[in-house]
mmCIF file of the N, C-alpha and C atoms, coordinates in Angstrom:
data_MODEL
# 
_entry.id   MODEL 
# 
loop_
_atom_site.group_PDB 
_atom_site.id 
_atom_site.type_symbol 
_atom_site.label_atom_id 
_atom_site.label_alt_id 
_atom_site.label_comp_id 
_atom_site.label_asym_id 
_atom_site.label_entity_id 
_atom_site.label_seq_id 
_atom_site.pdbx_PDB_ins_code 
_atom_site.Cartn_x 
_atom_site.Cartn_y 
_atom_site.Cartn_z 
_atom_site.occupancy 
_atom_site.B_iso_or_equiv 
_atom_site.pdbx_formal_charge 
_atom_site.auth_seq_id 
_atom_site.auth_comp_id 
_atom_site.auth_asym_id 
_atom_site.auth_atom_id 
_atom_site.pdbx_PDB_model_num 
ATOM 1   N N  . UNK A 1 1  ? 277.629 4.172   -167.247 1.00 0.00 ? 1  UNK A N  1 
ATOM 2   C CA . UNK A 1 1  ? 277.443 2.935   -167.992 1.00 0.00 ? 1  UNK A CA 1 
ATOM 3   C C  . UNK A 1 1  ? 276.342 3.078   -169.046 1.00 0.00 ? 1  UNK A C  1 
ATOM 4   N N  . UNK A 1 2  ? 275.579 4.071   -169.122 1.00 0.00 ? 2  UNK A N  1 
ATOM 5   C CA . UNK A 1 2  ? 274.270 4.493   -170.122 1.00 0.00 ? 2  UNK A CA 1 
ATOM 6   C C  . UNK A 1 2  ? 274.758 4.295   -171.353 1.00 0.00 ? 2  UNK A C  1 
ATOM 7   N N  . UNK A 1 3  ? 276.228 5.065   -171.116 1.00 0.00 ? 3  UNK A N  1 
ATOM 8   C CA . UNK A 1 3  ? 276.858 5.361   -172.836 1.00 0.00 ? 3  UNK A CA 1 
ATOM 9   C C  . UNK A 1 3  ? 277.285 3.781   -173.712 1.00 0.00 ? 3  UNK A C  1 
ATOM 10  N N  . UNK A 1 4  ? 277.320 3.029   -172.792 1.00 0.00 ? 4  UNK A N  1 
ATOM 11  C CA . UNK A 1 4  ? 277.977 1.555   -173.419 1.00 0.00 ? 4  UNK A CA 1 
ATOM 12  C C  . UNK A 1 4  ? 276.625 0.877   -173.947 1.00 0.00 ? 4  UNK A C  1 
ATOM 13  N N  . UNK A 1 5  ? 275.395 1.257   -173.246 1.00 0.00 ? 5  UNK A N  1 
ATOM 14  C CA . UNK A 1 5  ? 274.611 0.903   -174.232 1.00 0.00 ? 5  UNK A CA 1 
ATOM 15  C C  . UNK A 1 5  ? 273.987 1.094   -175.875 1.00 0.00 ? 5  UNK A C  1 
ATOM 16  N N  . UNK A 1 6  ? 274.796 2.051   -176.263 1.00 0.00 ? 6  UNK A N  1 
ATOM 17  C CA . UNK A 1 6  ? 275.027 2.505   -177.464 1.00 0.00 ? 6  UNK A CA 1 
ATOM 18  C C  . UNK A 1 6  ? 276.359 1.588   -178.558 1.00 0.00 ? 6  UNK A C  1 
ATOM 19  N N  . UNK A 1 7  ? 277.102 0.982   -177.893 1.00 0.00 ? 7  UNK A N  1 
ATOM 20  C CA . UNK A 1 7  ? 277.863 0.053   -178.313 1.00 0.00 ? 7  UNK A CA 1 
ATOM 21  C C  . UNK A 1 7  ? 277.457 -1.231  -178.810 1.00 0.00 ? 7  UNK A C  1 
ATOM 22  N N  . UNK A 1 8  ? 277.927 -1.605  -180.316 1.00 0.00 ? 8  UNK A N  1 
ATOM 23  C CA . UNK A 1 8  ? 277.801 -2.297  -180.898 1.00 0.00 ? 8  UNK A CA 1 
ATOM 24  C C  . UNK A 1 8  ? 277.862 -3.897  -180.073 1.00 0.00 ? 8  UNK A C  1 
ATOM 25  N N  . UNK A 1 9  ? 277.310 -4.863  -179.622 1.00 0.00 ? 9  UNK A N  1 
ATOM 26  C CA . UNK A 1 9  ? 277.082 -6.504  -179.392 1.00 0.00 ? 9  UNK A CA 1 
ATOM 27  C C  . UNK A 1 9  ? 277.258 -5.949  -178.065 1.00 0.00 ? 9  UNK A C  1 
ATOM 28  N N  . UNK A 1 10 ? 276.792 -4.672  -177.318 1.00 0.00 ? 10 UNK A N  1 
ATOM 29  C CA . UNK A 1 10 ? 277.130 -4.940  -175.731 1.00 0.00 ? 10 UNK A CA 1 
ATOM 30  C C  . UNK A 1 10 ? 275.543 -4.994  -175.047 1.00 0.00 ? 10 UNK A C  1 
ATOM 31  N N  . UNK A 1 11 ? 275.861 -5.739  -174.237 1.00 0.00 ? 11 UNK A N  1 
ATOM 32  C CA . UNK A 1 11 ? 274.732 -6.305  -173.662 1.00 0.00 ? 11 UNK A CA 1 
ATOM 33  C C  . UNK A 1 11 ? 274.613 -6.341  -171.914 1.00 0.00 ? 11 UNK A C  1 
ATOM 34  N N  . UNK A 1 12 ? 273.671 -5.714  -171.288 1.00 0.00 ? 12 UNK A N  1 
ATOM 35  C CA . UNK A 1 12 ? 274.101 -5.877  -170.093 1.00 0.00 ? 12 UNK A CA 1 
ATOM 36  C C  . UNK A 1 12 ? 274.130 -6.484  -169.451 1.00 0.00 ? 12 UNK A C  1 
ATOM 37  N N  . UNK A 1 13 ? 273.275 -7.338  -169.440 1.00 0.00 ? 13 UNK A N  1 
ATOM 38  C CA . UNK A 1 13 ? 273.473 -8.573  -168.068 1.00 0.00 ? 13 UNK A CA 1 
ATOM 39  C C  . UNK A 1 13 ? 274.153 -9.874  -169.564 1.00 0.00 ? 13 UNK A C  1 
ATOM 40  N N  . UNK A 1 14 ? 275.271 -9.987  -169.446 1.00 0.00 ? 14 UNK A N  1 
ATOM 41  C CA . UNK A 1 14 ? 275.716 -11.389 -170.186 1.00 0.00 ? 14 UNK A CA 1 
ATOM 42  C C  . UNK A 1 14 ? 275.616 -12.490 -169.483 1.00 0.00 ? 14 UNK A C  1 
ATOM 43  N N  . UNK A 1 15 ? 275.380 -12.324 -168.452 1.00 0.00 ? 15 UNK A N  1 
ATOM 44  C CA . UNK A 1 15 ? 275.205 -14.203 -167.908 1.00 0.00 ? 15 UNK A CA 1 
ATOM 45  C C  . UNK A 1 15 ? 273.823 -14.503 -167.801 1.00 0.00 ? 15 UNK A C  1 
ATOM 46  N N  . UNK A 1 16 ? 272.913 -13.643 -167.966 1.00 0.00 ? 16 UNK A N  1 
ATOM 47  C CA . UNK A 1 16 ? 271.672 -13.471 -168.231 1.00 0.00 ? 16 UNK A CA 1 
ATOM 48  C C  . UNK A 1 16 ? 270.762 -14.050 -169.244 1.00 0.00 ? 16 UNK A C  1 
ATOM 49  N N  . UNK A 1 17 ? 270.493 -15.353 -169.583 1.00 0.00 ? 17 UNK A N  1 
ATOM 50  C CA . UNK A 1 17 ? 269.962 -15.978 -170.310 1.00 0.00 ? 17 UNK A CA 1 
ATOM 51  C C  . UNK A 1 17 ? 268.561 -16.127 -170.616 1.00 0.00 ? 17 UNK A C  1 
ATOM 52  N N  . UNK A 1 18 ? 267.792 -15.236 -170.191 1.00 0.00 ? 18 UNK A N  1 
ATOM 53  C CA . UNK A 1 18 ? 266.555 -15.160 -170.411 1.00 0.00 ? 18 UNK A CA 1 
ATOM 54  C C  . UNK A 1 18 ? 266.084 -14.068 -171.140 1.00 0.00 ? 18 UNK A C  1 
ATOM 55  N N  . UNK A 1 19 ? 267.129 -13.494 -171.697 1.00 0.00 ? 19 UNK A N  1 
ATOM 56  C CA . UNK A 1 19 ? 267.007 -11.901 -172.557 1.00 0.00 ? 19 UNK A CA 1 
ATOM 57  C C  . UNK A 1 19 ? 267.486 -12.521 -174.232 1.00 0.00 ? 19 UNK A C  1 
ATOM 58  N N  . UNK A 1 20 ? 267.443 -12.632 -175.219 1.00 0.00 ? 20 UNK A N  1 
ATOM 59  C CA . UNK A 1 20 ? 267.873 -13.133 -176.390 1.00 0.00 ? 20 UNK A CA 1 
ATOM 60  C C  . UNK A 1 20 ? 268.123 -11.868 -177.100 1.00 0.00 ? 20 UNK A C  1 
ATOM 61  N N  . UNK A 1 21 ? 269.143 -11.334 -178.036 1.00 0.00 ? 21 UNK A N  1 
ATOM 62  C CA . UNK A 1 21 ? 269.859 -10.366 -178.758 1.00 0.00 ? 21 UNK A CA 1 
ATOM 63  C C  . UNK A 1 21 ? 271.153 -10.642 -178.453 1.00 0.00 ? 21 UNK A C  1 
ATOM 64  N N  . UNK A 1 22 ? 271.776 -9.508  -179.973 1.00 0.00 ? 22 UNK A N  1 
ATOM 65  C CA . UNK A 1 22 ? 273.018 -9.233  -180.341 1.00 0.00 ? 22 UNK A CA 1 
ATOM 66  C C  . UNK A 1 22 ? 273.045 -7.949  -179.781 1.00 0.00 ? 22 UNK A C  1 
ATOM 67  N N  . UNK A 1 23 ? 273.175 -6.980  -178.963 1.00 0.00 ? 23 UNK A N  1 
ATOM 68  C CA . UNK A 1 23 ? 273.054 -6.188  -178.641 1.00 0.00 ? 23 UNK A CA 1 
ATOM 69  C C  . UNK A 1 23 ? 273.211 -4.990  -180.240 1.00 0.00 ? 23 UNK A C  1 
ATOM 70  N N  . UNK A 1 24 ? 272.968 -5.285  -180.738 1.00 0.00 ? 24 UNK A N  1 
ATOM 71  C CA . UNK A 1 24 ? 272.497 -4.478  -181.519 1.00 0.00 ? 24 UNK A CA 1 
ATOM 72  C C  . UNK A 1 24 ? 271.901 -3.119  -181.781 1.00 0.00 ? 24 UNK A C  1 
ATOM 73  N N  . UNK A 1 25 ? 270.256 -3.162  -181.109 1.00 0.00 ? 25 UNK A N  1 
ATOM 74  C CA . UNK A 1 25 ? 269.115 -2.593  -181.270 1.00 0.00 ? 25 UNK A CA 1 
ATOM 75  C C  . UNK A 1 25 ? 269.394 -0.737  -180.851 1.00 0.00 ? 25 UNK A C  1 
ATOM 76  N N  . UNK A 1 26 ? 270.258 -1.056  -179.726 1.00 0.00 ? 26 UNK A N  1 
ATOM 77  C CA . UNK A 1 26 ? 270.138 0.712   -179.646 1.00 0.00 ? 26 UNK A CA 1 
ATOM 78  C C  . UNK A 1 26 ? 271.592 1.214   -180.444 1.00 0.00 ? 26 UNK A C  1 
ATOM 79  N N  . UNK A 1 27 ? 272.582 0.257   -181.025 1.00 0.00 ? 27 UNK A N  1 
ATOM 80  C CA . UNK A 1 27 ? 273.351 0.965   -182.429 1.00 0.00 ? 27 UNK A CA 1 
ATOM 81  C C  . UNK A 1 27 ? 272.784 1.116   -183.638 1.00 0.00 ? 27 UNK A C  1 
ATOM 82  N N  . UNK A 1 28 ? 272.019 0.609   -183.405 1.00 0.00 ? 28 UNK A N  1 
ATOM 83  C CA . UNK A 1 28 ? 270.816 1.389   -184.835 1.00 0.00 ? 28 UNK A CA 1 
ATOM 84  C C  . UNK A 1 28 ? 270.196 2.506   -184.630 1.00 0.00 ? 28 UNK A C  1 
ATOM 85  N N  . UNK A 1 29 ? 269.406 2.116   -183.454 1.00 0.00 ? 29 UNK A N  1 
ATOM 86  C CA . UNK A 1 29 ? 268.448 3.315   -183.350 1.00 0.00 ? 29 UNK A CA 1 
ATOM 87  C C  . UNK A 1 29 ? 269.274 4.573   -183.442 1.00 0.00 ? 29 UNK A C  1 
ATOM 88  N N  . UNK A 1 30 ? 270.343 4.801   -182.049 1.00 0.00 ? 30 UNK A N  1 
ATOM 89  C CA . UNK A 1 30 ? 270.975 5.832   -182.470 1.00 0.00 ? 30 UNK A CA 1 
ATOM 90  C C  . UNK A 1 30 ? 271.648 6.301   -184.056 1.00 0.00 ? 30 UNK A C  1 
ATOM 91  N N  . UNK A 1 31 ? 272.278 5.327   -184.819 1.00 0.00 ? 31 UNK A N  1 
ATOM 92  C CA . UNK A 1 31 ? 272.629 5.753   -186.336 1.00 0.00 ? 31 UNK A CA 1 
ATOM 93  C C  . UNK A 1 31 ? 271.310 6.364   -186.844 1.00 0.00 ? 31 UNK A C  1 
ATOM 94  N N  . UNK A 1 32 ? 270.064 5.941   -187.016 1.00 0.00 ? 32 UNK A N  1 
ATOM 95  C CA . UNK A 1 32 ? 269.245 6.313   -187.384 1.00 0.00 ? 32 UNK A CA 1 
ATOM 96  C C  . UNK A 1 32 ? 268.999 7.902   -186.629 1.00 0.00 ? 32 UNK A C  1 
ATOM 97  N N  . UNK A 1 33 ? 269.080 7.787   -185.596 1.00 0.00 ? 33 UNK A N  1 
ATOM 98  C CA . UNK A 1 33 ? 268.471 9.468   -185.204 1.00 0.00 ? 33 UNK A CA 1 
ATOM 99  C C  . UNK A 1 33 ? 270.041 10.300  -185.389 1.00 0.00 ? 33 UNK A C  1 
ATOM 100 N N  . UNK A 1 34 ? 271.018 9.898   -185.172 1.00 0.00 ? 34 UNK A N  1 
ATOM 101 C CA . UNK A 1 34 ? 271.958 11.104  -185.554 1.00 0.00 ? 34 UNK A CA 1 
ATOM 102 C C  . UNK A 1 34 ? 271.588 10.951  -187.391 1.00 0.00 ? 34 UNK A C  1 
ATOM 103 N N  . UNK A 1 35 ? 271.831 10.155  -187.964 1.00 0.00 ? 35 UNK A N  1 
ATOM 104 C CA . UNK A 1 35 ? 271.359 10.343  -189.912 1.00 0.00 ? 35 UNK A CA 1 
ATOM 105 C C  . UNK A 1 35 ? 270.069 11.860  -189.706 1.00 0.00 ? 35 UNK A C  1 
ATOM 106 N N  . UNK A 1 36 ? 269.179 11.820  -188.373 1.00 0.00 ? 36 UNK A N  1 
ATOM 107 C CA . UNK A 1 36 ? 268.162 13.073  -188.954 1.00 0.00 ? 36 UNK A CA 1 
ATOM 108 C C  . UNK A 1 36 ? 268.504 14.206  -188.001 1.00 0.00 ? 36 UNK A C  1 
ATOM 109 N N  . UNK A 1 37 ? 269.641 14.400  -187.672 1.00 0.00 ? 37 UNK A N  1 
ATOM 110 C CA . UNK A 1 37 ? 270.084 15.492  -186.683 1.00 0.00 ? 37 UNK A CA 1 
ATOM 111 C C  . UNK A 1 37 ? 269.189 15.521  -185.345 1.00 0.00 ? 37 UNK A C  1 
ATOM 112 N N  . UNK A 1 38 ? 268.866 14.278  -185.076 1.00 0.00 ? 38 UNK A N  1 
ATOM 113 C CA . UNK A 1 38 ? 268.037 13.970  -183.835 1.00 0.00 ? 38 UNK A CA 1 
ATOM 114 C C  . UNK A 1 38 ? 269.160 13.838  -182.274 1.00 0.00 ? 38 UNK A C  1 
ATOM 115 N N  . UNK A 1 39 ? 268.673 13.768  -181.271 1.00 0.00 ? 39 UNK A N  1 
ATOM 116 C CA . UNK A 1 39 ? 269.257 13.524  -180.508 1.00 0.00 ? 39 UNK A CA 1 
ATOM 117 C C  . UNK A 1 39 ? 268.605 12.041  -179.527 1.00 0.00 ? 39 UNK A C  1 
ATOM 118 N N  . UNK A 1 40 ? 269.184 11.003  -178.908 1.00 0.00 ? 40 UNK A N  1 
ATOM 119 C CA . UNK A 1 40 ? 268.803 10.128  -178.377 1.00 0.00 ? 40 UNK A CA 1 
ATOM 120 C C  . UNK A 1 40 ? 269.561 10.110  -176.869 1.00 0.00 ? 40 UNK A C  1 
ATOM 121 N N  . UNK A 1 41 ? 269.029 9.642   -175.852 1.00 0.00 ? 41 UNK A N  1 
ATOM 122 C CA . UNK A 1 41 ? 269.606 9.302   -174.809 1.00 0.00 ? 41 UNK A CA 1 
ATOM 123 C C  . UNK A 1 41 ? 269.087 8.626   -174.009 1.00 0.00 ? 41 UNK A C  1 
ATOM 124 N N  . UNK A 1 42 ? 269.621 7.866   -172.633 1.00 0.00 ? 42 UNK A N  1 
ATOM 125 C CA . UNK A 1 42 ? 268.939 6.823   -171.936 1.00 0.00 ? 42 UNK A CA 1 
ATOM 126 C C  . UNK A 1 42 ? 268.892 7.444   -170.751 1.00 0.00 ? 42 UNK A C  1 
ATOM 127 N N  . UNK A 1 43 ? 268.269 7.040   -169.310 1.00 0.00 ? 43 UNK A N  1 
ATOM 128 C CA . UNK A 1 43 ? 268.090 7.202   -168.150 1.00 0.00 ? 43 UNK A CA 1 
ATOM 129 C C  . UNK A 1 43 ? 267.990 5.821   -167.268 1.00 0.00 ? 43 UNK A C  1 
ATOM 130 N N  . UNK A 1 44 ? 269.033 5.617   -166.498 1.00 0.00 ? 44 UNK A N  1 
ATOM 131 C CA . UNK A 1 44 ? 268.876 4.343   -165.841 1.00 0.00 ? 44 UNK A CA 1 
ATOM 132 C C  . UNK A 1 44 ? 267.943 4.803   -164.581 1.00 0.00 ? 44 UNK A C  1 
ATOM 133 N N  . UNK A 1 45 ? 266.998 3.749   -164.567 1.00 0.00 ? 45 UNK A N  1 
ATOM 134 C CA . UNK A 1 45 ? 265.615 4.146   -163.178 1.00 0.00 ? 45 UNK A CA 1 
ATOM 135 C C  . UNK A 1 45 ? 266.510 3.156   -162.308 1.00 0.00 ? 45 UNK A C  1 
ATOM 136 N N  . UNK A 1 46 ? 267.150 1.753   -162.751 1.00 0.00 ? 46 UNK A N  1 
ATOM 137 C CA . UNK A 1 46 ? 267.363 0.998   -161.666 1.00 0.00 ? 46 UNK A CA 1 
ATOM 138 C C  . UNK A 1 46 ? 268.205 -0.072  -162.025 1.00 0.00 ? 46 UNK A C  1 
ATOM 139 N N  . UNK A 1 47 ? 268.011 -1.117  -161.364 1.00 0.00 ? 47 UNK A N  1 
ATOM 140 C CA . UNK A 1 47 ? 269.637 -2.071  -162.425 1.00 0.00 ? 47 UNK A CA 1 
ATOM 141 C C  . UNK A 1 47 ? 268.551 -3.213  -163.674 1.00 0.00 ? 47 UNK A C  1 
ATOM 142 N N  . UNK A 1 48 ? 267.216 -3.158  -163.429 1.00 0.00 ? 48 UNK A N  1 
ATOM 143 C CA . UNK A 1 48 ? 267.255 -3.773  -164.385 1.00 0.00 ? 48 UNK A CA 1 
ATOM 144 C C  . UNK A 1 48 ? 266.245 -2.759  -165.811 1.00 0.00 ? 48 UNK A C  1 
ATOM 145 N N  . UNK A 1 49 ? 266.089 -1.745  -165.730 1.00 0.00 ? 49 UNK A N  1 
ATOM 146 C CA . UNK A 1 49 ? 264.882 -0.732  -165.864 1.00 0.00 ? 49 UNK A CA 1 
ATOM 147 C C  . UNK A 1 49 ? 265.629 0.413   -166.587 1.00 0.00 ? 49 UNK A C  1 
ATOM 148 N N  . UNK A 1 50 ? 265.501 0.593   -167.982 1.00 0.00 ? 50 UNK A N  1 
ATOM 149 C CA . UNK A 1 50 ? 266.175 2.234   -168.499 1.00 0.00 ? 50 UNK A CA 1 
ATOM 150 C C  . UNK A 1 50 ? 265.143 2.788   -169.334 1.00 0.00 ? 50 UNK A C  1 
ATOM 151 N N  . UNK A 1 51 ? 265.178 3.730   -169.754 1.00 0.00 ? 51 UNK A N  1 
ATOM 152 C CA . UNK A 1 51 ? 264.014 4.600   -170.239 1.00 0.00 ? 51 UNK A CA 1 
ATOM 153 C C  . UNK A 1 51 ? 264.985 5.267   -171.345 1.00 0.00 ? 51 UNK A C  1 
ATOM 154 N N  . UNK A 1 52 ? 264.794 5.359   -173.172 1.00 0.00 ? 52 UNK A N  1 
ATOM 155 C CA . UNK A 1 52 ? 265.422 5.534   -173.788 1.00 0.00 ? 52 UNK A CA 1 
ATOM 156 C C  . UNK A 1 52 ? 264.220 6.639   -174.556 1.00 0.00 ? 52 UNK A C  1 
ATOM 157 N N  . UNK A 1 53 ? 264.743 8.181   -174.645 1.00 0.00 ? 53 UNK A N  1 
ATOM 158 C CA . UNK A 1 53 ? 264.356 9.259   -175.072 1.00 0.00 ? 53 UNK A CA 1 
ATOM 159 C C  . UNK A 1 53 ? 264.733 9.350   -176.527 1.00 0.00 ? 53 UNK A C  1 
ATOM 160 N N  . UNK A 1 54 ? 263.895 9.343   -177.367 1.00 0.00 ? 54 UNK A N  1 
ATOM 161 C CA . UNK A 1 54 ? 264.266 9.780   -179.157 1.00 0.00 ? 54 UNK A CA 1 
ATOM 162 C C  . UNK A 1 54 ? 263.861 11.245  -179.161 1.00 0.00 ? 54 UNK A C  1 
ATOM 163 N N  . UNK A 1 55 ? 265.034 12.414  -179.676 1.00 0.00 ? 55 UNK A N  1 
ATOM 164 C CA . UNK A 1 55 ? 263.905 13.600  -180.173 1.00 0.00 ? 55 UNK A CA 1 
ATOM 165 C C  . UNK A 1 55 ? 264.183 13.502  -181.526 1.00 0.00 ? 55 UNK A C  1 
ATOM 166 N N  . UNK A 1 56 ? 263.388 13.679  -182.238 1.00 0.00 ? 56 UNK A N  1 
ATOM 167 C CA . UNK A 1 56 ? 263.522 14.222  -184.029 1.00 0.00 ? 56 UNK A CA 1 
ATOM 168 C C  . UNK A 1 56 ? 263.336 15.941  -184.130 1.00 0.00 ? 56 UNK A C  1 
ATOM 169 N N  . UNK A 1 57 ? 263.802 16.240  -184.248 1.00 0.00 ? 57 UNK A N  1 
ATOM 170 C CA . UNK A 1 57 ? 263.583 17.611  -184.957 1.00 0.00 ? 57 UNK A CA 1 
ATOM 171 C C  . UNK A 1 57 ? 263.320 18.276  -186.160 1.00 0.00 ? 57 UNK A C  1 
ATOM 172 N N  . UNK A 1 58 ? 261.934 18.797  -186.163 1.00 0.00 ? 58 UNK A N  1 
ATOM 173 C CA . UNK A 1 58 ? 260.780 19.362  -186.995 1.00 0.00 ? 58 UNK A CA 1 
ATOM 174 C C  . UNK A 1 58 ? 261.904 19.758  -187.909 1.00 0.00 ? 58 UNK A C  1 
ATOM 175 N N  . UNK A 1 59 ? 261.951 19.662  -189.323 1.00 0.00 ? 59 UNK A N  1 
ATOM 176 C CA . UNK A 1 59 ? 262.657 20.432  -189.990 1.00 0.00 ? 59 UNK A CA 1 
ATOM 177 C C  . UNK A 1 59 ? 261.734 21.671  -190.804 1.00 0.00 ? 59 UNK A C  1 
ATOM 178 N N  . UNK A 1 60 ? 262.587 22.690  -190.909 1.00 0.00 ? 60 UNK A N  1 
ATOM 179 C CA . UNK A 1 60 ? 261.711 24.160  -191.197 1.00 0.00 ? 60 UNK A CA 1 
ATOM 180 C C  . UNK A 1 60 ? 261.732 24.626  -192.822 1.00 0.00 ? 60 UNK A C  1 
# 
């Protein structure tokens, strides 16, 4: 389920009304790091808890 957080308006808890967004925020971020040949990914710790890794890579 990590990967659907990369999907455009998806959101995880939808009956969840105390969180406000378009799920948006991590289809950007990722466009932005693949645009610099970066890599991004998430780690779920728990059901409400993820940890989202950016690398950029030094260009030479």
């Amino acid at each position: 389920e990590a990967d659907r957080l990369f999907e455009r308006f998806y959101r995880h808890h939808k009956s969840n009304n105390q969180h406000s967004g378009t799920g948006l925020g991590l289809a950007i971020v990722q466009a932005i790091v693949n645009a610099h040949n970066g890599k991004v990914s998430i780690t779920i710790k728990d059901e409400y808890y993820f940890q989202v890794n950016v690398q950029l890579l030094k260009e030479s």
